[in-house]
C-alpha positions in Angstrom: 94.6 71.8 114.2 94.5 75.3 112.5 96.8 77.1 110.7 96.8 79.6 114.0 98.1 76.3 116.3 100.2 75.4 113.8 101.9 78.8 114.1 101.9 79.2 117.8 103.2 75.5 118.0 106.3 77.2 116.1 106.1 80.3 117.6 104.4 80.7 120.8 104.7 84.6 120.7 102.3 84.6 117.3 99.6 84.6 120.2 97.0 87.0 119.6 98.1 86.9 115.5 94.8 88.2 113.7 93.4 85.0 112.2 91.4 86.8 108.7 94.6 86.4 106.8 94.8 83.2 108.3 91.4 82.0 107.0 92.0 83.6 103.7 95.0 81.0 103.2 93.1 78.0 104.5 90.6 78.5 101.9 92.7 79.3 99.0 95.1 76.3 99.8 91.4 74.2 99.6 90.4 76.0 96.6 93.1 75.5 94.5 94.5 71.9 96.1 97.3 73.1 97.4 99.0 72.1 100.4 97.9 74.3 102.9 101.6 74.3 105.0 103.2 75.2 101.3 100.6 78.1 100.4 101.5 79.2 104.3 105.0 78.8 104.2 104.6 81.3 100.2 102.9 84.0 102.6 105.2 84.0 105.5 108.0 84.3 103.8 106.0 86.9 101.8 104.7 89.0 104.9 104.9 86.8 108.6 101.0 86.3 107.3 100.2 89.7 107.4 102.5 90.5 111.0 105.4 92.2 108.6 104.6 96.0 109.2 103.9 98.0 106.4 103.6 94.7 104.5 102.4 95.3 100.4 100.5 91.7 99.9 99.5 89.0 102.5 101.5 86.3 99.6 103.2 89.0 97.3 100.9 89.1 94.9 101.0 92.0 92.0 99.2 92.4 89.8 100.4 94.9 86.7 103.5 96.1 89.1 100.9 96.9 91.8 100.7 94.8 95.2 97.1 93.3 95.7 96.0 94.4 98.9 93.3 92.5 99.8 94.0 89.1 101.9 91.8 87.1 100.5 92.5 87.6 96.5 96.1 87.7 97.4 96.3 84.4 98.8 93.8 83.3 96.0 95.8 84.6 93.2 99.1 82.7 94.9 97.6 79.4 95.5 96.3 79.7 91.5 99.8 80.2 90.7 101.1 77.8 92.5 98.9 74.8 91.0 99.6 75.9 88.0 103.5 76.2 88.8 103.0 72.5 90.3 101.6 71.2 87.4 103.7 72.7 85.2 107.0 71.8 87.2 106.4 68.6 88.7 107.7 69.4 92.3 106.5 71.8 95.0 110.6 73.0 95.0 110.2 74.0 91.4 106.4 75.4 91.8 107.6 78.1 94.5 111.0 78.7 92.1 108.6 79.8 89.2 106.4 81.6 91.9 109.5 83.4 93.0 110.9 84.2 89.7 108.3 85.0 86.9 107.2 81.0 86.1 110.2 79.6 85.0 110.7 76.1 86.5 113.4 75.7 88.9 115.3 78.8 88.0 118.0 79.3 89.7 116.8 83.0 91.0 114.0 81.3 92.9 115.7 78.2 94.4 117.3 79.9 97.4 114.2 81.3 98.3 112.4 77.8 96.8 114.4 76.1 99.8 113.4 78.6 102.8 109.7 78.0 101.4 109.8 74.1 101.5 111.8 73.6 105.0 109.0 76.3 106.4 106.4 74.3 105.0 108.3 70.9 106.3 108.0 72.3 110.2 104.4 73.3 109.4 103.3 70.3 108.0 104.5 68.4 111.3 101.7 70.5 113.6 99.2 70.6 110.4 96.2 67.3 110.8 97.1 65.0 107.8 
């Protein structure tokens, strides 16, 4: 199963969701060995996966103060961050809590938003193929 059925086993109204962005996280989350329902659960939270209108970055990626645009280095530059942030912090929790608020482990600034992440990414895993 694709990221695309994962989302419309969710969300049966994503049907029709354009799949680029998609693909763009499906290979970054392979690049960079991350768990692909954690590096998608990072960009919905970020954008819906691109179906937030008027959305800046597909994972809220800036780079210098300015939002990268394109899909496909956005969800590159996240997944990067966050094997880095994993290795660094130990836990996937802590990863996307350093992701959220500048690279500090576990701060408390990112947790809330740490917790939205890693439920998300619980329901995806359950329609993601092991």
């Amino acid at each position: 199963m694709t990221l695309a059925a994962a989302l419309l086993a969710l969300w049966p109204w994503l049907a029709g969701v354009p799949v680029e962005p998609l693909r763009a996280v499906e290979i970054a989350a392979a690049d960079f060995a991350v768990p692909l329902d954690v590096l998608a659960a990072v960009c919905w939270q970020e954008s819906r996966l691109s179906l937030a209108p008027r959305y800046a970055s597909l994972c809220g990626v800036r780079v210098g103060h300015r939002y990268v645009r394109d899909d496909g280095q956005s969800a590159t530059i996240a997944a990067r961050t966050l094997a880095r942030a994993h290795a660094r912090c130990g836990t996937w929790l802590r990863a996307v809590a350093a992701y959220r608020a500048d690279g500090h482990c576990g701060a408390a600034a990112g947790l809330p938003y740490a917790a939205r992440v890693v439920a998300l990414a619980a329901r995806l895993r359950r329609h993601l193929p092991r």
